[in-house]
TIZA-154715 format. One record per residue (C-alpha): z, y, x; residue in one letter; residue number from 1. Coordinates in pm, whole numbers, plus 32768, in hexadecimal, padded with zeros to 4 digits. Each point is the difference from the previous one (the first is absolute). Last residue first. Layout:
BEGIN
ATOM     z     y     x  resn  resi
ATOM     Z     Y     X     A   NUM
...
This chain:
BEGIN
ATOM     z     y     x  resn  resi
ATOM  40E2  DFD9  3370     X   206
ATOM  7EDB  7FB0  7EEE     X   205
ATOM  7EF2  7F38  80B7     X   204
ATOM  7E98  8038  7FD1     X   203
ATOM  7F77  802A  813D     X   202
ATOM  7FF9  8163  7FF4     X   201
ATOM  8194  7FDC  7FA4     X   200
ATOM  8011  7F3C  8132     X   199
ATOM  7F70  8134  80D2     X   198
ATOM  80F8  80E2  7F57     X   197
ATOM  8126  7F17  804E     X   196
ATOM  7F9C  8006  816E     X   195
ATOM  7FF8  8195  7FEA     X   194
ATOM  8156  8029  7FA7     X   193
ATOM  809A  7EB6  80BE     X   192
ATOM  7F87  8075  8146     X   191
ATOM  7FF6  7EA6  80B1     X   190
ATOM  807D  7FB0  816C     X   189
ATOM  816B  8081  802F     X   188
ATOM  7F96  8170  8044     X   187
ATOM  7F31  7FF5  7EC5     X   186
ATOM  813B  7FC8  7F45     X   185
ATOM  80A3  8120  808B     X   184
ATOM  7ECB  80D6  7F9E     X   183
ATOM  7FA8  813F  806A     X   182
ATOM  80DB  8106  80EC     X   181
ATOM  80F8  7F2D  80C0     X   180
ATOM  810C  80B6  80C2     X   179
ATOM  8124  7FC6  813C     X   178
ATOM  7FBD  7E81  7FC9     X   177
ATOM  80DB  7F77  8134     X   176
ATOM  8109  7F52  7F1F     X   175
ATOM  7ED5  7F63  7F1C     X   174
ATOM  7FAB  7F2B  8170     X   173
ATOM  810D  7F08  7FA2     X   172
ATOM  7F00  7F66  7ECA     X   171
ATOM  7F45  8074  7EE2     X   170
ATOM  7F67  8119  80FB     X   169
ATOM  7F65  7EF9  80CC     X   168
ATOM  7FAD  8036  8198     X   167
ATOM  7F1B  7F90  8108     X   166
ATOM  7F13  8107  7F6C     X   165
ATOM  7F59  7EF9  7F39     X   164
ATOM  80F2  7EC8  7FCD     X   163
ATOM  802E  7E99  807F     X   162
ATOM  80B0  803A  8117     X   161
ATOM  80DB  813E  7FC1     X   160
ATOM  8114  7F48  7F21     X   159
ATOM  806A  7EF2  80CE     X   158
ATOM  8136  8096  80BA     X   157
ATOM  800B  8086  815A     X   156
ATOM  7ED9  8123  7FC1     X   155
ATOM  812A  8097  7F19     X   154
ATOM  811A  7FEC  811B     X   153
ATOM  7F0E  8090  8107     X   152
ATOM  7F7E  811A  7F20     X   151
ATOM  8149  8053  7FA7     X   150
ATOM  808A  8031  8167     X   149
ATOM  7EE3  80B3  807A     X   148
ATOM  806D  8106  7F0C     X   147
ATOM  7F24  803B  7ED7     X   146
ATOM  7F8F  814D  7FA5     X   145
ATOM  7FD3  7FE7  7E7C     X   144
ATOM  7EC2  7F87  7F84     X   143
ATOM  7EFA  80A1  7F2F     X   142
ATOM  7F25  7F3E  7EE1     X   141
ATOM  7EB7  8066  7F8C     X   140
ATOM  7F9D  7F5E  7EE1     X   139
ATOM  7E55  7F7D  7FC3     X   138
ATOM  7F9D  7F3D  7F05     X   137
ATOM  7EB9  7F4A  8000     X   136
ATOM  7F39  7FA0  7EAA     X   135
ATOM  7F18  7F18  7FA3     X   134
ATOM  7F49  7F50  7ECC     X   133
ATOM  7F10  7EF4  7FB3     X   132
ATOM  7FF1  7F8F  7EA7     X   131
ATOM  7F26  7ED1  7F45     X   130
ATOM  806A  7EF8  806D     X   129
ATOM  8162  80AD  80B5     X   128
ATOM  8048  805B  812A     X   127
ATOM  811C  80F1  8055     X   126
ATOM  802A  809E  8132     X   125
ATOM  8142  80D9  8090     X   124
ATOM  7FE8  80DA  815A     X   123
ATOM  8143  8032  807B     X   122
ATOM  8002  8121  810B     X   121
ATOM  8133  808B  80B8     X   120
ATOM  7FDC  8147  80A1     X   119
ATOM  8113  8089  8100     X   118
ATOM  80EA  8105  806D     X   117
ATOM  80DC  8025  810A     X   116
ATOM  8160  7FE7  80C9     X   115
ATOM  7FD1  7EB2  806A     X   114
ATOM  7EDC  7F69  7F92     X   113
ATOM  7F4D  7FB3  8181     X   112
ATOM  8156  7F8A  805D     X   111
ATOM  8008  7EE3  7EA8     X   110
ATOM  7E79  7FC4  80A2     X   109
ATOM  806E  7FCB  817B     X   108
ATOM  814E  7F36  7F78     X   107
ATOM  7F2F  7F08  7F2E     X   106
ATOM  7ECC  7FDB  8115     X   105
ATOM  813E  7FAF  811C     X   104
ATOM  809A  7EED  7EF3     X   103
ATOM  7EAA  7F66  7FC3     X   102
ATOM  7EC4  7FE6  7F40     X   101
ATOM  8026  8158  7F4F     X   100
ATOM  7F6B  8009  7E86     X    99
ATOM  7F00  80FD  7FF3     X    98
ATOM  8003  8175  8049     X    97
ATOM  7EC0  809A  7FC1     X    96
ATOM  7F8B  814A  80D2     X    95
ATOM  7FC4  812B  7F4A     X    94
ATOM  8126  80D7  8091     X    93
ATOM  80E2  7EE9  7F6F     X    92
ATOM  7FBB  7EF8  7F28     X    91
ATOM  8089  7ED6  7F1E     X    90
ATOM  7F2C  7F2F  7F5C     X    89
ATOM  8011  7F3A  7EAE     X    88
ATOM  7F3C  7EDD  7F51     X    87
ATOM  7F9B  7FC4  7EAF     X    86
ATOM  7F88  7EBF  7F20     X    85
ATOM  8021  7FF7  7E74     X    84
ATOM  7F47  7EBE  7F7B     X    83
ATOM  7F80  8036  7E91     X    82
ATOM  7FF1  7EC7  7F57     X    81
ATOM  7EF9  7EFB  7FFF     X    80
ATOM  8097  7ECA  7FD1     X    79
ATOM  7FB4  7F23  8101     X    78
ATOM  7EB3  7F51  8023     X    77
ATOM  804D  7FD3  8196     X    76
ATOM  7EB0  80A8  8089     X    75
ATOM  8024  8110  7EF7     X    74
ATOM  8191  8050  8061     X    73
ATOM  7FBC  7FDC  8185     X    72
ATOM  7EF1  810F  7FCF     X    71
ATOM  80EE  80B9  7F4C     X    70
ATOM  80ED  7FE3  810A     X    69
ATOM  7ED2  80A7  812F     X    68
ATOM  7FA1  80F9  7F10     X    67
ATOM  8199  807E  7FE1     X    66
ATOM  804D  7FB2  81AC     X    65
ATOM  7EA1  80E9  8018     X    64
ATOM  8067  8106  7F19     X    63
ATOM  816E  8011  80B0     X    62
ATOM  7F75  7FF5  815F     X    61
ATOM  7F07  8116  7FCB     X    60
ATOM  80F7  8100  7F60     X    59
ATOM  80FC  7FF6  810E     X    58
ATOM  7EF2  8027  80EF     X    57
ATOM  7F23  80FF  7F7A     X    56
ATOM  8162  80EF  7FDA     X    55
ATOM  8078  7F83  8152     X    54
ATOM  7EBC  8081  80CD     X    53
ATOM  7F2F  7EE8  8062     X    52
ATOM  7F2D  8074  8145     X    51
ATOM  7FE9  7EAB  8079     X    50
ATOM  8069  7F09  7EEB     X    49
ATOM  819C  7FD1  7FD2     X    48
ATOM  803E  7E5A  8005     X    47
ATOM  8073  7FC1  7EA7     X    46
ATOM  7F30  7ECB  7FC6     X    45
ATOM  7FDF  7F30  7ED8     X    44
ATOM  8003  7EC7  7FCD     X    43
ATOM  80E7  7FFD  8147     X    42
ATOM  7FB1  7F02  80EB     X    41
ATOM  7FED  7E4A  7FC3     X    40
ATOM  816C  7FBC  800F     X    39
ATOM  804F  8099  8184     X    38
ATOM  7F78  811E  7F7E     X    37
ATOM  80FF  8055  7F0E     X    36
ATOM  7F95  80FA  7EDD     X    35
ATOM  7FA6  7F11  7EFE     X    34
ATOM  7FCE  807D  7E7D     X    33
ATOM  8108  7FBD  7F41     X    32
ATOM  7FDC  8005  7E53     X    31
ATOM  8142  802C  7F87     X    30
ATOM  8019  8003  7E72     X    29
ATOM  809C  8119  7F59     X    28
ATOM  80B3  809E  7ED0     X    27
ATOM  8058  8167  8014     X    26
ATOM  8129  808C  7FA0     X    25
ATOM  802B  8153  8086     X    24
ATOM  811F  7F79  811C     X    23
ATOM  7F26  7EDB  8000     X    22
ATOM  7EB0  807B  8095     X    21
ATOM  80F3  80BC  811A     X    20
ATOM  80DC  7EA8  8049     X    19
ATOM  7E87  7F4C  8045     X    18
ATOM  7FA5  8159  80A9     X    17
ATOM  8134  7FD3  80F9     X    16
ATOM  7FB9  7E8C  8037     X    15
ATOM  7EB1  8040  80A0     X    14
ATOM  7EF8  7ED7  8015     X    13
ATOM  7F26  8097  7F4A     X    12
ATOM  7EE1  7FAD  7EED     X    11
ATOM  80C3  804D  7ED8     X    10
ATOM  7F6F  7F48  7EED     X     9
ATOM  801D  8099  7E87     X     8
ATOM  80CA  7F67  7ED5     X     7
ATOM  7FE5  80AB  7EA5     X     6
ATOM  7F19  7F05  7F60     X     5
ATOM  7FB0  80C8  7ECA     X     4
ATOM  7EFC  80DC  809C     X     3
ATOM  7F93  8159  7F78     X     2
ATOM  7E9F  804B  8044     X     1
């Protein structure tokens, strides 16, 4: 079914897929789900399960943040449009890097990179009334070998705090990217190939 109301929610709090949806020009409406526990706790929570490899992981926290806002939608009576939700790990030898707490967790990950190659995973969900679709993409991205001096100076600013990986390829850390085999979007936070595929199942022309 083709929709006439071109307007989706975007159920995240994440400026870089906000400037992503409107670099290809699609209209949106936030829809924020909480994610500070001092407010009530997270809506939905991205603490890793035991024995959650990233794959399960990345893909479990973006259907469950996409059920959880249309939920929110029904119990509100707002339009139902399709809500697009997605979230994105970074890992290394199987284990998932999240975003570091602190300076010392920032400098142990941007170390851990140095020199090597890693996965990043952005899992994208759309929910719809009558659609329910998924996908994860996966990039590998390899760093340079980063002096001690580098890391330092990069872990000093703002950028690695509120990212996967402690780092964002939009941002300073592009001067370390040795190599990225996938997508550059999907490094960012949402694969712009396969998310305009999943609207298009929805209904949406992108």
């Amino acid at each position: 079914m083709k929709h006439t109301d071109k307007k989706i929610y975007l159920a995240s709090k994440s400026p870089r897929r906000r400037e992503l949806l409107r670099q290809v020009g699609v209209e949106f409406e936030l829809l924020m789900l909480r994610s500070d526990p001092a407010r009530g706790g997270e809506d939905v929570s991205e603490a890793v399960l035991p024995g959650e490899d990233p794959h399960t992981y990345v893909a479990r926290v973006a259907k469950e943040k996409g059920a959880f806002a249309w939920n929110i939608l029904q119990m509100r009576r707002q339009p139902l449009r399709p809500i697009l939700t997605a979230d994105t790990t970074v890992t290394l030898d199987g284990e998932i890097l999240g975003k570091p707490t602190d300076n010392a967790e920032a400098v142990a990950m941007l170390e851990r990179l140095s020199g090597r190659s890693h996965e990043v995973l952005t899992s994208v969900a759309i929910h719809a009334e009558r659609v329910v679709e998924q996908v994860t993409q996966v990039s590998t991205v390899r760093f340079a070998k980063l002096t001690p001096a580098q890391v330092k100076a990069y872990c000093a600013t703002t950028e690695p705090y509120d990212k996967a990986g402690g780092y964002g390829i939009q941002g300073l850390a592009a001067l370390f990217v040795e190599h990225i085999e996938g997508s550059h979007s999907g490094i960012m936070g949402l694969p712009l190939f396969e998310t305009a595929r999943l609207l298009r199942k929805a209904g949406y022309n992108v």
